[in-house]
C-alpha positions in Angstrom: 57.8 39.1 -192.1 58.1 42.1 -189.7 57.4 45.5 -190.6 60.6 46.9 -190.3 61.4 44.1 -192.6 59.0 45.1 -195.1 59.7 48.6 -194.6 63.5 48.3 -195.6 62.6 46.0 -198.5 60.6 48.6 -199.9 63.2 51.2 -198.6 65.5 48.8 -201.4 63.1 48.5 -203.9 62.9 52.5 -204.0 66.8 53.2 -204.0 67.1 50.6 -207.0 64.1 52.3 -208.6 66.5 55.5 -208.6 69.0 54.4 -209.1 67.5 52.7 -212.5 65.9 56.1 -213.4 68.6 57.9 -213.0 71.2 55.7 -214.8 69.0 55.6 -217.3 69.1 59.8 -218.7 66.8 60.5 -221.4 65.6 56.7 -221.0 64.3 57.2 -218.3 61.6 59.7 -219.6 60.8 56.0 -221.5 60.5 54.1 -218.3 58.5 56.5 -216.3 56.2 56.8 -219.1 55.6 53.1 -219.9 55.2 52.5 -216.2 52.7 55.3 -215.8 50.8 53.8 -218.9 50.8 49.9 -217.8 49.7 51.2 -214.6 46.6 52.1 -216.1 46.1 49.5 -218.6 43.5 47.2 -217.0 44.6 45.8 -214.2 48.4 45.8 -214.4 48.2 48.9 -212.1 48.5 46.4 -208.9 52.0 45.0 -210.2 53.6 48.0 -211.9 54.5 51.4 -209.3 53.8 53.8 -211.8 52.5 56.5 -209.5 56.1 55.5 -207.2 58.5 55.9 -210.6 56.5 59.8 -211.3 57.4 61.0 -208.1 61.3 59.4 -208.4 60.9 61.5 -211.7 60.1 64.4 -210.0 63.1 63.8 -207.3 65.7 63.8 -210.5 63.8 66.4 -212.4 64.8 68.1 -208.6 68.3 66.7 -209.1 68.8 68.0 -213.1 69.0 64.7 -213.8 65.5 65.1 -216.1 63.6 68.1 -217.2 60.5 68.7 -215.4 58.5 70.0 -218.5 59.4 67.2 -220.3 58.6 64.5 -217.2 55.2 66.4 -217.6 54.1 66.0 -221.0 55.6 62.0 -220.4 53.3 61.3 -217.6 50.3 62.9 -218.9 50.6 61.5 -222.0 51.2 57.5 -220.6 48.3 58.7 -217.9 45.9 59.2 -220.7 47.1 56.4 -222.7 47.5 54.4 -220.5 43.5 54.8 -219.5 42.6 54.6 -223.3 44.0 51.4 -223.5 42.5 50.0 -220.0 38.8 51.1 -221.4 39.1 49.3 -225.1 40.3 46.2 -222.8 37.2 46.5 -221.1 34.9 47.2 -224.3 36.3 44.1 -225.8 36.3 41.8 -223.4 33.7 42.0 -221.2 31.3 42.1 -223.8 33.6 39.2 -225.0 32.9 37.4 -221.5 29.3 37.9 -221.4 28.3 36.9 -225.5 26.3 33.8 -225.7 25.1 33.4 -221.9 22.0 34.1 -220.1 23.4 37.0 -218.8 23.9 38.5 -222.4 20.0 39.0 -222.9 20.2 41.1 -219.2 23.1 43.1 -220.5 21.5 44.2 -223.4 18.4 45.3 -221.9 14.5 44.5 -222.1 14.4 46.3 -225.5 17.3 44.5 -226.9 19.2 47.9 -227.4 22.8 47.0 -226.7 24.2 48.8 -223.9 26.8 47.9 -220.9 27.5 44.9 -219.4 28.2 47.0 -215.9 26.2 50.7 -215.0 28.4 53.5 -216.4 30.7 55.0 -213.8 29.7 58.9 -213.1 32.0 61.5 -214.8 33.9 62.3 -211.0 34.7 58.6 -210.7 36.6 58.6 -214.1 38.5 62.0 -213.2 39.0 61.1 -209.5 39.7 57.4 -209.8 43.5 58.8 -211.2 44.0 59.6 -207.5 43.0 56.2 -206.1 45.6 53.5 -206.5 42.9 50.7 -206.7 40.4 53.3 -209.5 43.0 54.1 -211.6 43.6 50.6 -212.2 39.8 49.3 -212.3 38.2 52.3 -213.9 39.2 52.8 -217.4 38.2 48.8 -217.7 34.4 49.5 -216.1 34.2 52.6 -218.6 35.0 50.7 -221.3 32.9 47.3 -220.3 29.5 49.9 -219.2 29.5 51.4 -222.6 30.5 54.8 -221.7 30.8 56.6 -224.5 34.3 57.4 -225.3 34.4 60.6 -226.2 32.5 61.4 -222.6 35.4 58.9 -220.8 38.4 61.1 -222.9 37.5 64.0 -222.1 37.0 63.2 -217.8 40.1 60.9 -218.3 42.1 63.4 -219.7 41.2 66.0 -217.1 42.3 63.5 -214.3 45.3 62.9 -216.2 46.5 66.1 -216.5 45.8 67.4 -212.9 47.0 63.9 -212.0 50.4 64.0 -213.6 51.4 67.2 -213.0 50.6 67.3 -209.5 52.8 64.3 -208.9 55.5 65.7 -210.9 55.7 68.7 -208.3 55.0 66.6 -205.4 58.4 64.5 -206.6 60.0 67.9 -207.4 59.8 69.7 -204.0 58.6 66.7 -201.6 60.4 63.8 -202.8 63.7 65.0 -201.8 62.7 65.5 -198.3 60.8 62.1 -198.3 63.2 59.6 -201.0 66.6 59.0 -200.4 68.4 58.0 -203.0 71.5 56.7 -201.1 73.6 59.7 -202.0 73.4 61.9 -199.4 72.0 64.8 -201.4 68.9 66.6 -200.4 68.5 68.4 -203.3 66.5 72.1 -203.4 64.6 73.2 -200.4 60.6 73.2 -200.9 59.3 76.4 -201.6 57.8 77.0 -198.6 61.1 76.5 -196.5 62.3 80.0 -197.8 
């Protein structure tokens, strides 16, 4: 398969995307924020476009077609979620995975104390991996399996969240239309910076 073959097929994939969305009114807050919240869920993030249906949200929010407030508090919330659910998956089963082997006796440690089956990721990976396609996917799950504690985790993952969600929102808002065609001809409102 060439390029410009893969190219238009995503090209397609993207136009049916918003066309979906948009189709879709109110239901599409819905969509957007399960996809934003699967994303995140342990490892689903490599199957479900999530960060790709935010910024279509953004394009319609552009469009009138959704409130941008509202698209906000959606993808935050899925973001954050979304992550939440990703780290139990990786408390439960990791430890799950490791119970009864050898390796169980190196997990808990020399003085038996329970801890991690993996180091901790550091407070900036858990905030920054929301910007990273393959970290936002594999980070809430290492969290979860390391033993981070989650009140430590909530608080970094719902910092990255946040900045996360709404900077994609207004990326989709004034960039999208500019860089997504929907098929319809309309280029929607000019980025602020065009004047």
């Amino acid at each position: 398969m060439g390029v410009v073959e893969r190219a238009s097929r995503g090209s397609i994939m993207l136009d049916r995307l918003i066309n979906l969305v948009s189709k879709l009114g109110h239901w599409g807050y819905l969509v957007v924020f399960l996809a934003v919240t699967l994303e995140s869920a342990a490892f689903l993030g490599f199957v479900v476009p999530g960060e790709t249906l935010v910024l279509v949200g953004g394009f319609l929010a552009a469009q009138g077609m959704l409130d941008w407030g509202d698209l906000m508090v959606f993808v935050c919330t899925g973001a954050i979620l979304g992550d939440t659910i990703g780290y139990e998956v990786g408390r439960h089963l990791a430890r799950a995975a490791v119970a009864g082997w050898p390796l169980d006796r190196l997990a808990q440690g020399a003085s038996g104390e329970g801890r991690g089956v993996l180091p901790p990721p550091r407070r900036e990976t858990v905030f920054l991996g929301r910007f990273t396609a393959l970290l936002r996917a594999l980070t809430p799950f290492v969290a979860g399996a390391s033993g981070m504690p989650y009140p430590r985790f909530l608080l970094y993952n719902a910092a990255g969240g946040i900045v996360w969600g709404i900077a994609f929102v207004l990326i989709g808002y004034f960039v999208g239309p500019a860089g997504v065609s929907s098929g319809t001809g309309s280029a929607g409102p000019r980025p602020l910076w065009a004047g």
